[in-house]
C-alpha positions in Angstrom: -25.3 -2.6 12.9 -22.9 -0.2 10.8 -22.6 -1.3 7.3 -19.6 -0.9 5.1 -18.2 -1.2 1.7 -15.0 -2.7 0.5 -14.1 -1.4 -2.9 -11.7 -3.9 -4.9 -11.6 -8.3 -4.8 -8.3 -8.3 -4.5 -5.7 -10.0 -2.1 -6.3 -6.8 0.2 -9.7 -6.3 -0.1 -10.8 -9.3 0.5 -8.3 -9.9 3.5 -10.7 -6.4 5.2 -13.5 -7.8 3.9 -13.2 -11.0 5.9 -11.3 -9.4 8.8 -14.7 -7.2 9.4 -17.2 -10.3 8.4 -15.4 -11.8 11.3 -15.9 -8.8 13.7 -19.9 -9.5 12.4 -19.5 -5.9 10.5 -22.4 -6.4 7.3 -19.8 -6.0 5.2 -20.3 -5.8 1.3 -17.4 -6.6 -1.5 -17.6 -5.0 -4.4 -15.6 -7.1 -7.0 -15.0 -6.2 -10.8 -14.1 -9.3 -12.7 -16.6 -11.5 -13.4 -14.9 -14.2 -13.2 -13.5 -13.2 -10.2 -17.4 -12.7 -8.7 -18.1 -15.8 -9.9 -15.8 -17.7 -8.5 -16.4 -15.7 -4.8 -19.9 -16.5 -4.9 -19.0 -19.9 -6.0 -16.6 -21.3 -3.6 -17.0 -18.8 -0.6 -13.2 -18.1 -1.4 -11.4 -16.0 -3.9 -9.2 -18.5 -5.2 -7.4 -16.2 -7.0 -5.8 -13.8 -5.2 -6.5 -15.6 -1.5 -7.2 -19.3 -1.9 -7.9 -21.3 0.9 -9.5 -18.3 3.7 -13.4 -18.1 3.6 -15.3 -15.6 3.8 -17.6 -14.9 6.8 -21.7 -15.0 6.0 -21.7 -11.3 7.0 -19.9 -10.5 3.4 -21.8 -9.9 0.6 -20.9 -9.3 -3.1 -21.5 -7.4 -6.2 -20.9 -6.5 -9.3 -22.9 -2.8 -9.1 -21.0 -0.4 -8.1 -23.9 1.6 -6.7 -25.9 -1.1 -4.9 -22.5 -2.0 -3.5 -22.0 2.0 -2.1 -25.6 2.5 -1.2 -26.8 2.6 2.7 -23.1 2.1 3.6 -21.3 4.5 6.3 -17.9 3.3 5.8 -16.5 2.5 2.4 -12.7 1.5 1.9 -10.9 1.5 -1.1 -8.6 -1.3 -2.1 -7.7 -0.8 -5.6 -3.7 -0.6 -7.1 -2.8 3.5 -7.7 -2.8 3.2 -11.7 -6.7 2.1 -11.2 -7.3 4.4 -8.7 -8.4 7.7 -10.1 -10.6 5.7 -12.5 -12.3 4.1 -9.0 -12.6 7.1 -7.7 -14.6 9.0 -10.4 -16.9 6.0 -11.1 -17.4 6.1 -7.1 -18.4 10.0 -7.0 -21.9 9.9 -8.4 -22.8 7.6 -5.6 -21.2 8.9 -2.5 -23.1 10.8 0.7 -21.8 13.2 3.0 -22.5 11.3 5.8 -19.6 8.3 4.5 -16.2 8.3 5.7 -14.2 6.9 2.8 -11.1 5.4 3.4 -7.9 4.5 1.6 -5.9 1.2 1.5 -4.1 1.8 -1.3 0.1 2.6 -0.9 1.4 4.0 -4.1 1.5 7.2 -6.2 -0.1 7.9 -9.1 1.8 8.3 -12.0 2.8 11.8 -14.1 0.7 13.9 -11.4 2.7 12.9 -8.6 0.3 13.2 -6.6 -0.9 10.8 -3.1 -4.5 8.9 -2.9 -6.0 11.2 -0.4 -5.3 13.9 -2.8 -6.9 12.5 -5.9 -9.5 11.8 -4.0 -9.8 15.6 -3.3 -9.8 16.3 -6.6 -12.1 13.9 -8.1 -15.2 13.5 -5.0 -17.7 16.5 -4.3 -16.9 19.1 -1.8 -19.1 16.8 0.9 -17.2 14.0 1.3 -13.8 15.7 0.9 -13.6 16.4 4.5 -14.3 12.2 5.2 -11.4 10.7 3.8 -8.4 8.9 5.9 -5.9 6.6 5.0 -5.1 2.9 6.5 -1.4 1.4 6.6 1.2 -0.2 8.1 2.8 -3.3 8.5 -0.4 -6.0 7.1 0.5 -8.6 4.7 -3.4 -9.5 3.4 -3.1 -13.4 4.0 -2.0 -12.8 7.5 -4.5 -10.3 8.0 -7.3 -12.6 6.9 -5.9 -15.8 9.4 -6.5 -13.3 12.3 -2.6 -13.2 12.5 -2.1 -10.3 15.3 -1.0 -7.0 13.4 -0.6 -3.7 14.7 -1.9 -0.1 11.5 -1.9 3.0 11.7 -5.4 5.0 10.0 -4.8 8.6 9.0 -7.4 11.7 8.6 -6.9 15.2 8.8 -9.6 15.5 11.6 -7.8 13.1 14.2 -11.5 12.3 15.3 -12.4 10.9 12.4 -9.9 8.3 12.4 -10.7 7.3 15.6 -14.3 6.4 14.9 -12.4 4.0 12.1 -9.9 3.1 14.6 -12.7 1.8 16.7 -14.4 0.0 14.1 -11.5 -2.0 12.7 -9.9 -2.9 15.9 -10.1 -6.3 17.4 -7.9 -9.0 19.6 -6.0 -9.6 16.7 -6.2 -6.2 14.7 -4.9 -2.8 16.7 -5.7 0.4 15.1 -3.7 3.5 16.1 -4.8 6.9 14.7 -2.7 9.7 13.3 -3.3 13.3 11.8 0.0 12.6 9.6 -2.1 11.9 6.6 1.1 13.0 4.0 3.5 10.9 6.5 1.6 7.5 6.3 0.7 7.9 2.7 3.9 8.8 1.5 5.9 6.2 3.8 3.4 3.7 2.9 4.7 3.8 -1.0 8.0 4.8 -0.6 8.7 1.5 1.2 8.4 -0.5 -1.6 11.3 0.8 -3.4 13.1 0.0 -0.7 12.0 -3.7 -0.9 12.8 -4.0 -4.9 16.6 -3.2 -3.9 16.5 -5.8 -0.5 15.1 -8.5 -3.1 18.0 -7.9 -5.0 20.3 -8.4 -2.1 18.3 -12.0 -1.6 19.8 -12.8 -5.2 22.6 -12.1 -4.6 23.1 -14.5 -1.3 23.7 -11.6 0.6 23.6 -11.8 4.5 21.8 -9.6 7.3 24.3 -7.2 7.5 23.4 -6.3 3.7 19.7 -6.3 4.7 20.1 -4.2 7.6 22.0 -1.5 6.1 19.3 -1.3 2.9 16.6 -1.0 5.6 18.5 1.8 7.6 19.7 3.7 4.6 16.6 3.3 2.8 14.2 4.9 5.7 16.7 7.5 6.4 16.5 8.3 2.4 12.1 7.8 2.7 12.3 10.5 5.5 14.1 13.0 3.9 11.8 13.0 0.9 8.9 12.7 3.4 9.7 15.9 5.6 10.4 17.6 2.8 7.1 17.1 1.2 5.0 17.9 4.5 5.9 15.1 6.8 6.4 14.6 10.0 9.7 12.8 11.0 8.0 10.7 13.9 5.8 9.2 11.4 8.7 7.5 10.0 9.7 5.7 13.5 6.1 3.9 13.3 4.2 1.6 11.8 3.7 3.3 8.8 7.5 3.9 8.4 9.6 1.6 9.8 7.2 -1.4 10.3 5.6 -1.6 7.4 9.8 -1.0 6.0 10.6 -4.4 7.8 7.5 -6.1 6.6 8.0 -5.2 2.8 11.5 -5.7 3.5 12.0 -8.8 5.2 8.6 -10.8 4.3 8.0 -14.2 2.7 4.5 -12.8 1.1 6.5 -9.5 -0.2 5.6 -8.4 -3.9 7.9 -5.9 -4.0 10.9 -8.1 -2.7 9.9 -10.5 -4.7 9.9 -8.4 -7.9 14.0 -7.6 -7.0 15.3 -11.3 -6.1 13.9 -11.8 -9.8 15.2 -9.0 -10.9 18.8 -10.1 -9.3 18.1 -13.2 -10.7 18.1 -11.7 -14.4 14.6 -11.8 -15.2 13.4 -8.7 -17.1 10.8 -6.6 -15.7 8.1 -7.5 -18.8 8.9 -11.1 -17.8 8.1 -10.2 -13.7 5.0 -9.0 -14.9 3.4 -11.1 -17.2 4.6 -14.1 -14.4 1.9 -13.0 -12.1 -1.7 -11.4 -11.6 -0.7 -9.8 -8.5 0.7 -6.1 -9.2 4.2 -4.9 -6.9 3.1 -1.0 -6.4 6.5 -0.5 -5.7 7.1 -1.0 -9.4 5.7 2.3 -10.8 6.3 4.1 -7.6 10.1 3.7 -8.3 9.2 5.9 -11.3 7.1 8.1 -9.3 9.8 8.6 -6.2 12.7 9.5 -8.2 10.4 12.5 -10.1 9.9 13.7 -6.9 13.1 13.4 -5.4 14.5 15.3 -8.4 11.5 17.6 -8.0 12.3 18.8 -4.5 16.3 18.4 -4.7 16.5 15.2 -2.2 18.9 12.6 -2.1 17.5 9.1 -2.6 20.4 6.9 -3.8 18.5 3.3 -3.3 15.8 4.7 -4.9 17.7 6.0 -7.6 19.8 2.7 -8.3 16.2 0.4 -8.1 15.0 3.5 -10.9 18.1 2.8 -12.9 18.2 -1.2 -12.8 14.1 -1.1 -13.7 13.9 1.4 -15.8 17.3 2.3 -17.5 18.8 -1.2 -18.0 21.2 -1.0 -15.7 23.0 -4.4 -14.2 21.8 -4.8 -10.7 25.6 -6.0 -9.9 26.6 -2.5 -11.2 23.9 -0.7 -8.9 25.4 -2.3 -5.8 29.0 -1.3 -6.6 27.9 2.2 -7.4 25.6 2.0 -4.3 28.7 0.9 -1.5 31.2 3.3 -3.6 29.8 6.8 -2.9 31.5 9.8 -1.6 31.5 9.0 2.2 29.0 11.0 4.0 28.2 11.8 7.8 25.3 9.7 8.5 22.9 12.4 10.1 23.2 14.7 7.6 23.0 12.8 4.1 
């Protein structure tokens, strides 16, 4: 039976850690809190972050990070991007070449710019720099762990590697496809959450569909710009990773990051967003992180760049979408 590791007890990880407890994977959670643990072991939930789902008896959990990694052959990482590099160099000591190590994490990290996959290059030893991949697409965690059907994408640099995770993952109710587009999902993965602060905003406002559907158009056209000019390629953007996980973010009950806006819309500050709840909207910090490297690499990102200005240069979201519907008219292929 392969074992595997699921680094981080939040909504996410716990959502994989059930979904491969149910495919009768031995499966262990490592879990940081305490008092998260302790509740886990407890209850047989994590009534924290996903009350009300158990967990299969093929999870296990712990607190060491190291009995957690050991004897595992696939470990996946499910920890928000400010925590990540941290993760990762606490991981590195205990890591084999034979483990294919794989990313759930959609976000940027902040001041280097620079995408999971990549700090993991930087951070793990030369051996299990050629094992890494990248899982995403449109999953909402709770639906994920109530065996909801949902369709990901998992990304590697050696397309055969993330078919052997394909394989594992996939079920009845959970498809895998693979991809060698590692910059495309990653990127199109974060980016989407920008997009989902400004549709939240919409919500506030009592805006309609048409409103929606022109913030989800604009805004992927704006994501694969940036994407493609970063090292993309554009056809990522037309699947899951792109314009399904888009809708999802978008358009979902269970959204974070559309959540964050309609707040946001509704005149809450961002300090008061935050300290309202334990879960943490990646799209948030990633704003920041998006419109450094659309000014970086000379792209045009004007959602992103209004959500940037409402979060993080006071501006009135009212004022965003006036300046937003009142640019220079454009031809729609081009810009």
């Amino acid at each position: 039976m392969k074992k595997v590791c699921i680094v981080g007890g939040g909504s996410w990880g716990s959502a994989m850690a059930i979904h491969l407890g149910k495919l009768h994977v031995d499966t262990k959670l490592w879990i940081r809190e305490n008092e998260i643990y302790e509740e886990i072991v407890c209850t047989g939930e994590n009534k924290t972050f996903l009350p009300e789902v158990a967990f299969p008896s093929s999870v296990s959990f712990y607190l060491d990070l190291k009995e957690a990694l050991k004897d595992t052959e696939f470990i996946f990482i499910a920890v928000p991007s400010g925590f990540c590099r941290n993760m990762y160099e606490q991981m590195a000591p205990y890591l084999t070449p034979d483990q294919f190590i794989v990313s759930l994490t959609k976000g940027i990290e902040e001041k280097s710019l620079k995408r999971m996959s990549e700090v993991m290059y930087e951070v793990f030893p030369p051996a299990s720099r050629t094992r890494i991949a990248v899982l995403s697409g449109p999953s909402f965690a709770r639906e994920v762990a109530e065996s909801h059907p949902t369709a990901v994408v998992i990304s590697a640099n050696n397309l055969e590697m993330a078919k052997k995770i394909q394989t594992l993952v996939s079920s009845l109710y959970f498809r895998a496809y693979s991809s060698d587009d590692i910059i495309g999902v990653e990127l199109a993965g974060a980016c989407k959450n920008v997009i989902a602060i400004a549709t939240g905003i919409s919500d506030s406002f009592g805006f309609g569909s048409n409103s929606m559907a022109g913030l989800v158009t604009r805004g992927l056209a704006e994501m694969t710009r940036l994407g493609v000019k970063l090292g993309a390629r554009q056809e990522t953007y037309a699947g899951l990773a792109g314009i399904g996980d888009l809708v999802l973010t978008c358009t979902g009950k269970l959204s974070r990051n559309r959540y964050v806006g309609s707040e946001l819309g509704r005149g809450k500050t961002l300090e008061e967003i935050i300290s309202g709840t334990k879960m943490i909207a990646e799209g948030i910090t990633t704003t920041q992180s998006v419109h450094q490297l659309a000014q970086r690499e000379n792209v045009e990102t004007p959602i992103c760049e209004q959500v940037y200005s409402v979060l993080y240069e006071g501006k009135n979201p009212t004022d965003a979408f006036r300046d937003l519907m009142s640019r220079e008219l454009k031809d729609e292929y081009k810009t």
